[in-house]
MITILO-402823 format. One record per atom (N, C-alpha, C): x, y, z; atom name. Coordinates in steps of 0.2 Angstrom, whole numbers, plus 5000, padded with zeros to 4 digits. Last residue first. Layout:
<nodes>
      x      y      z   name
      X      Y      Z     CA
...
</nodes>
This chain:
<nodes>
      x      y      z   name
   5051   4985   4968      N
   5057   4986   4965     CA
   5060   4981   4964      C
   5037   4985   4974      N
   5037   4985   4966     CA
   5044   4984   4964      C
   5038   4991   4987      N
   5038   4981   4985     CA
   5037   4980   4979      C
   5034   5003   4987      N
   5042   5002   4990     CA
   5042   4995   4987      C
   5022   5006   4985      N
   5027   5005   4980     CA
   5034   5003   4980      C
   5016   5003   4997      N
   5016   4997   4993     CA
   5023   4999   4986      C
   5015   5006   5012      N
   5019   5007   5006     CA
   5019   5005   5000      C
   5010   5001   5024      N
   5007   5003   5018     CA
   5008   5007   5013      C
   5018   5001   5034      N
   5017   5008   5034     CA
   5010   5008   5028      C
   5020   4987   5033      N
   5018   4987   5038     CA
   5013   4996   5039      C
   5027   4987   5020      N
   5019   4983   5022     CA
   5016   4987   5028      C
   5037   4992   5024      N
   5033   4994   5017     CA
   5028   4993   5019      C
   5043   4985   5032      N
   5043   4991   5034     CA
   5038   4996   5029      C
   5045   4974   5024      N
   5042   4974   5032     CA
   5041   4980   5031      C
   5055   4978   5015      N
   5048   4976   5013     CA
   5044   4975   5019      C
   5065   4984   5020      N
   5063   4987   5016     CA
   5054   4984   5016      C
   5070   4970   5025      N
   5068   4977   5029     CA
   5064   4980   5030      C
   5074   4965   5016      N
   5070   4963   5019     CA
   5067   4967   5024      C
   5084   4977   5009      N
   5079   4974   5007     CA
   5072   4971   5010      C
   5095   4973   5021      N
   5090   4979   5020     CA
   5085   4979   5016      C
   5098   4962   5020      N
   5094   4963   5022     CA
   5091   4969   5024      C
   5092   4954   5002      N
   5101   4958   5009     CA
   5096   4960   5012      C
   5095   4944   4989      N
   5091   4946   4993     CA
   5096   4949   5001      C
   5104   4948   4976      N
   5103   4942   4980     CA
   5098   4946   4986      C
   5108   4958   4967      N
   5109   4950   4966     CA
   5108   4947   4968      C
   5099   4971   4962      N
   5100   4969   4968     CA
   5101   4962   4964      C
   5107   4984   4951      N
   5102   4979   4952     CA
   5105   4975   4960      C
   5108   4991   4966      N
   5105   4990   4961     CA
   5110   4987   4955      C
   5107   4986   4984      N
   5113   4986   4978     CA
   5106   4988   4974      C
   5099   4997   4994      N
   5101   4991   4991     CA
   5102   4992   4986      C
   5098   5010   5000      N
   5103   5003   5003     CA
   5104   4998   5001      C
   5088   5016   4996      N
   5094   5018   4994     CA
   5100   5013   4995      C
   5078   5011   5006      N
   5080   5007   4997     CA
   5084   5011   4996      C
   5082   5016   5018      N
   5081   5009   5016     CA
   5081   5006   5008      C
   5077   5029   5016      N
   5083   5026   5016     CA
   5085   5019   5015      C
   5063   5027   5012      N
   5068   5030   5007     CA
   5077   5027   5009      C
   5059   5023   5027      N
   5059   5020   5021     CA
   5063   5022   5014      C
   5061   5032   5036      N
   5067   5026   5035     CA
   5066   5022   5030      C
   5055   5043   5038      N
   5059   5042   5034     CA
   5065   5036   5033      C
   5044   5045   5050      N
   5052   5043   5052     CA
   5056   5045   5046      C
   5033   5043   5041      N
   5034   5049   5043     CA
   5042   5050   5046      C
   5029   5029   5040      N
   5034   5033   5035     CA
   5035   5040   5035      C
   5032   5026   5053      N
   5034   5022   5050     CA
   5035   5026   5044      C
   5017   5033   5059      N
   5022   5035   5063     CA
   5030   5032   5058      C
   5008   5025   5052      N
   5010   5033   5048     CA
   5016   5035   5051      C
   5003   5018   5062      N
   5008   5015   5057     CA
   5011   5021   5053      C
   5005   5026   5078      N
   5000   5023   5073     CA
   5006   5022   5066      C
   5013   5013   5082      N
   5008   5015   5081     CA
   5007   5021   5084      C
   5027   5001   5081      N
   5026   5009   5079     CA
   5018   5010   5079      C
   5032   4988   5080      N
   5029   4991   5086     CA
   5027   4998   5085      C
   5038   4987   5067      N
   5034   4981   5071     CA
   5029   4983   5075      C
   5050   4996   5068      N
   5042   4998   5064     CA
   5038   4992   5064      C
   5057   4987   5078      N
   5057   4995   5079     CA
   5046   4997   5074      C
   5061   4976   5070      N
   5056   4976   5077     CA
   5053   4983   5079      C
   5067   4982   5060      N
   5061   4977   5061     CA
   5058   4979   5064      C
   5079   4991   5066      N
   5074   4993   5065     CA
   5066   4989   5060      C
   5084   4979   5068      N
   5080   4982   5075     CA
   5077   4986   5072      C
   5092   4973   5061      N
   5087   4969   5064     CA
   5082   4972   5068      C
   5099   4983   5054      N
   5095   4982   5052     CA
   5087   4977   5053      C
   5107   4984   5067      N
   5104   4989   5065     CA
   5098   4987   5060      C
   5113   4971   5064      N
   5110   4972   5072     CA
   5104   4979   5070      C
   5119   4972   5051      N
   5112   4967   5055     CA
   5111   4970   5060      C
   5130   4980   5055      N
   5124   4984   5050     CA
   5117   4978   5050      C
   5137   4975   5065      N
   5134   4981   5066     CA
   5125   4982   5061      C
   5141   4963   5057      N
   5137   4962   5062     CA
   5133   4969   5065      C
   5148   4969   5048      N
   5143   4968   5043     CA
   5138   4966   5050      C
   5156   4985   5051      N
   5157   4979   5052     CA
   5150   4976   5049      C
   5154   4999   5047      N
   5160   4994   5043     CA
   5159   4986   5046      C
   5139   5006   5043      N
   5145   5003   5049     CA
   5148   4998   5043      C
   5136   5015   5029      N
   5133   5011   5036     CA
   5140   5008   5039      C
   5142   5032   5034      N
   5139   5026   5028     CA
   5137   5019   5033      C
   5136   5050   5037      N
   5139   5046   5039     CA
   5137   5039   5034      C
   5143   5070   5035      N
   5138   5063   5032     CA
   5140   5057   5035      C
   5148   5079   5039      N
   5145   5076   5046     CA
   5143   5070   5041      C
   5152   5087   5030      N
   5157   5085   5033     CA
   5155   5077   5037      C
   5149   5091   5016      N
   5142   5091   5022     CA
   5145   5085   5024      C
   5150   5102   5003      N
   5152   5099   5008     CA
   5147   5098   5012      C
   5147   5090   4987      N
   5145   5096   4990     CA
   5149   5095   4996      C
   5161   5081   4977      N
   5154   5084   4979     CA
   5153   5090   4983      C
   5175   5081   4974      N
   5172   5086   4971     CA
   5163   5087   4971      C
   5179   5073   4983      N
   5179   5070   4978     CA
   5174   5074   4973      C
   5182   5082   4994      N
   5189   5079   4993     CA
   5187   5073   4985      C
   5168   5084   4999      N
   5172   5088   4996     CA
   5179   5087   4992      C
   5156   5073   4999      N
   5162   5073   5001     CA
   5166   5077   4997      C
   5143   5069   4992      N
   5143   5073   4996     CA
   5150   5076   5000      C
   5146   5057   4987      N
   5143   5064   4981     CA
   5143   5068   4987      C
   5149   5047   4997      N
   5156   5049   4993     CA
   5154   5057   4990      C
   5137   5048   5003      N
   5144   5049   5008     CA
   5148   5052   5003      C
   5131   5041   4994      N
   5130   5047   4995     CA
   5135   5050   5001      C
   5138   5029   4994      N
   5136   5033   4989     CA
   5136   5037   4990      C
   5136   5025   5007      N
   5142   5024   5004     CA
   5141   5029   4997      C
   5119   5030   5014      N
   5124   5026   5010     CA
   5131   5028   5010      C
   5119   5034   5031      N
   5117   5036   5024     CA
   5121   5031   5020      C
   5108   5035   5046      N
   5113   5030   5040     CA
   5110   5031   5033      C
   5104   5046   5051      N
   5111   5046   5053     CA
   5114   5038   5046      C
   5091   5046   5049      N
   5093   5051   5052     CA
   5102   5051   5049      C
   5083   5033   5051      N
   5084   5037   5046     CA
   5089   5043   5046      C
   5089   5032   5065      N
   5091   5028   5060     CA
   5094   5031   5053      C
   5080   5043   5071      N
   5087   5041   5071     CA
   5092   5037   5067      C
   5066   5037   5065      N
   5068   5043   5066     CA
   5076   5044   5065      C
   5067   5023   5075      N
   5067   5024   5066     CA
   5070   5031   5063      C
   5068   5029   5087      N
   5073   5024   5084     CA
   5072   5024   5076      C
   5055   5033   5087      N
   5061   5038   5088     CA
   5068   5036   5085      C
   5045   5024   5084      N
   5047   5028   5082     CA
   5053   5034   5082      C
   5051   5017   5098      N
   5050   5011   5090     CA
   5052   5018   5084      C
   5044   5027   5108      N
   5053   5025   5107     CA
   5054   5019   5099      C
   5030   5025   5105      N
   5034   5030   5101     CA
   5043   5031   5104      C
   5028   5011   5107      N
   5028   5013   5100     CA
   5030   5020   5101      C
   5038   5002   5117      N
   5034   5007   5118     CA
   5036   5009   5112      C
   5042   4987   5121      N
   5037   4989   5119     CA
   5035   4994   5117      C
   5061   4981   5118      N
   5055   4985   5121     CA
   5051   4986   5120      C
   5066   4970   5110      N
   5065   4969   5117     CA
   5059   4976   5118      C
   5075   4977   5101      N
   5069   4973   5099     CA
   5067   4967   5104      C
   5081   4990   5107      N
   5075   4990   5103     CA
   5070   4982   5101      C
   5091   4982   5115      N
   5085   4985   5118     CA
   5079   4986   5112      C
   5098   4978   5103      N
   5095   4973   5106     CA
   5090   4978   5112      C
   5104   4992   5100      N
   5099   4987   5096     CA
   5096   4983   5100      C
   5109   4998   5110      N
   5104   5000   5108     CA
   5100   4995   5102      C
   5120   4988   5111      N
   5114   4988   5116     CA
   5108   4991   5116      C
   5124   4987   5094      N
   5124   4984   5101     CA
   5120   4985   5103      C
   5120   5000   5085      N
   5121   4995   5086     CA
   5122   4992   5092      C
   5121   5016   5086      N
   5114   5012   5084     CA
   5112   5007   5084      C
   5132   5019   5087      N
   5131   5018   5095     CA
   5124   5016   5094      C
   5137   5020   5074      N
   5139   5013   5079     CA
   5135   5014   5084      C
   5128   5031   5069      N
   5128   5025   5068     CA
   5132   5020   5070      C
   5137   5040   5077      N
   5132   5040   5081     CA
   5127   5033   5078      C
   5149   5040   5071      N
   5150   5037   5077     CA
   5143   5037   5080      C
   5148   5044   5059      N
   5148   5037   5058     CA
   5147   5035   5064      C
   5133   5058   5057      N
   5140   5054   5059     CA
   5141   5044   5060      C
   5121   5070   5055      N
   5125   5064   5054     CA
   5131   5060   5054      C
   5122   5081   5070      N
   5125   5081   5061     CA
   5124   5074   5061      C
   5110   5078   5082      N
   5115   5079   5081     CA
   5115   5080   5073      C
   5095   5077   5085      N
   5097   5087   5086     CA
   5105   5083   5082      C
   5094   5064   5088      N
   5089   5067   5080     CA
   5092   5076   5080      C
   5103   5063   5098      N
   5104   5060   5091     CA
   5101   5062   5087      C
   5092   5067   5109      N
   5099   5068   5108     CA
   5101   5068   5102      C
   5082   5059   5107      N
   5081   5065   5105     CA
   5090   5069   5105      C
   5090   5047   5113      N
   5086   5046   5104     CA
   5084   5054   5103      C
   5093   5050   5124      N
   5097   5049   5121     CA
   5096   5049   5114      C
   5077   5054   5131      N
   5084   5059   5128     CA
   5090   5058   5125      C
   5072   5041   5129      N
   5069   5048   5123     CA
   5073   5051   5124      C
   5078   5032   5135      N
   5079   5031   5129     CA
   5076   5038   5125      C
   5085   5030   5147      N
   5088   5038   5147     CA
   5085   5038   5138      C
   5084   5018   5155      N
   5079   5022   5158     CA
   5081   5029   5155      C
   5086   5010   5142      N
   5078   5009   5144     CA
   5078   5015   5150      C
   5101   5010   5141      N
   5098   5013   5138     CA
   5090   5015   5139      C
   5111   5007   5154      N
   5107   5005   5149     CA
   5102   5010   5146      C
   5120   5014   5163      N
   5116   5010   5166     CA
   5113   5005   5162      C
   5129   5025   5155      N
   5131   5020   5157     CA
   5126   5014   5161      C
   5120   5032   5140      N
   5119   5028   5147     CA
   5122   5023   5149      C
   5132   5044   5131      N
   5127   5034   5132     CA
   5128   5032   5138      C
   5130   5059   5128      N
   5133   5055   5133     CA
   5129   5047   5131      C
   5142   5068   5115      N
   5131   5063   5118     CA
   5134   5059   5123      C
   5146   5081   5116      N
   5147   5073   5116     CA
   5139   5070   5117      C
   5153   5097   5109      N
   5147   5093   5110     CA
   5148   5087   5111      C
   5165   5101   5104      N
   5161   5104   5110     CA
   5156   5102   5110      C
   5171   5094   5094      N
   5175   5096   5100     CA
   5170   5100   5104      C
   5163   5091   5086      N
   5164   5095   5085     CA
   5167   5098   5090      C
   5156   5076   5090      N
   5154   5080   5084     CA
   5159   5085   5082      C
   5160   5065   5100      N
   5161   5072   5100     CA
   5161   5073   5092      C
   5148   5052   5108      N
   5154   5052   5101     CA
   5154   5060   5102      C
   5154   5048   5127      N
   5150   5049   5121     CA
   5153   5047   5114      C
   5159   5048   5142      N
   5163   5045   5135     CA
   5156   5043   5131      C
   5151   5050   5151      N
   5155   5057   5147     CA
   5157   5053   5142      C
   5135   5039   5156      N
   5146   5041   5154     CA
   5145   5047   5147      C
   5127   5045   5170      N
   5128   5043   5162     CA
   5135   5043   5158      C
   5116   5040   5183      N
   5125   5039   5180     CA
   5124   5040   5174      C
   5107   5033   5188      N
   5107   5041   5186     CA
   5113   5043   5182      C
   5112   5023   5192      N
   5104   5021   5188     CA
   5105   5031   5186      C
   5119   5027   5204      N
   5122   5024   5198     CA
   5116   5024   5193      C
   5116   5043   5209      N
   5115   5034   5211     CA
   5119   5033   5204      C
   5124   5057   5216      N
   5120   5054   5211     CA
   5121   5047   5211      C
</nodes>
């Protein structure tokens, strides 16, 4: 097996018998079965880290509108709020749904993540591609209510409104 084919075993394990492998070589030659990977896994915190770094910066660096898609797809997929992590965690009398994940702890992760997914619905055609991912609902879940100050999922929020032609996402 060459190196360019290599992929590391050191994934994230869901359940002790599954790992997603992440392309040791980069992401650009494994991006639809790593991102297809990701949309079959439970929501996890570990699959929104692997949303940041190298898979971020590939996203807003690559061309190809239905990897843009796929990446929104995933996003939506896997970052849930803080809020709904908690109503959904049994140890605080919500429902169970073990795999929920919130956005990353670190605040560089949750830019990089919500830099790409810019560039991500930037390149998405056809535009419908945008709110058919579900990334718009999540994306306003993400901001403070009342919001004090403009964040960047907001900013996001509104690119990705426009962009899908959403318009009511830009009334809040």
């Amino acid at each position: 097996m060459s190196t360019s084919q290599a992929s590391a075993t050191v994934g994230i394990n869901f359940d002790d018998t599954s790992t997603i492998p992440f392309p040791q070589t980069g992401i650009s030659e494994d991006a639809p079965t790593f991102f297809a990977t990701l949309l079959s896994s439970p929501p996890s915190v570990e699959a929104v880290a692997l949303l940041a770094g190298r898979v971020a910066a590939y996203m807003c660096e690559q061309q190809c509108p239905q990897i843009a898609a796929l990446y929104l797809q995933v996003v939506a997929r896997h970052l849930v709020p803080p809020a709904e992590q908690v109503a959904n965690n049994p140890s605080t009398g919500g429902t169970s749904n073990r795999g929920l994940s919130s956005l990353p702890q670190r605040n560089d992760e949750r830019v990089e993540i919500l830099q790409a997914v810019g560039y991500a619905a930037a390149k998405c055609s056809p535009r419908s591609a945008i709110s058919q991912s579900g990334i718009l609902p999540v994306l306003a879940r993400l901001i403070p209510s009342p919001p004090y100050s403009l964040c960047s999922a907001q900013v996001e929020l509104m690119q990705c409104a426009l962009l899908a032609g959403h318009y009511r996402y830009l009334q809040r």
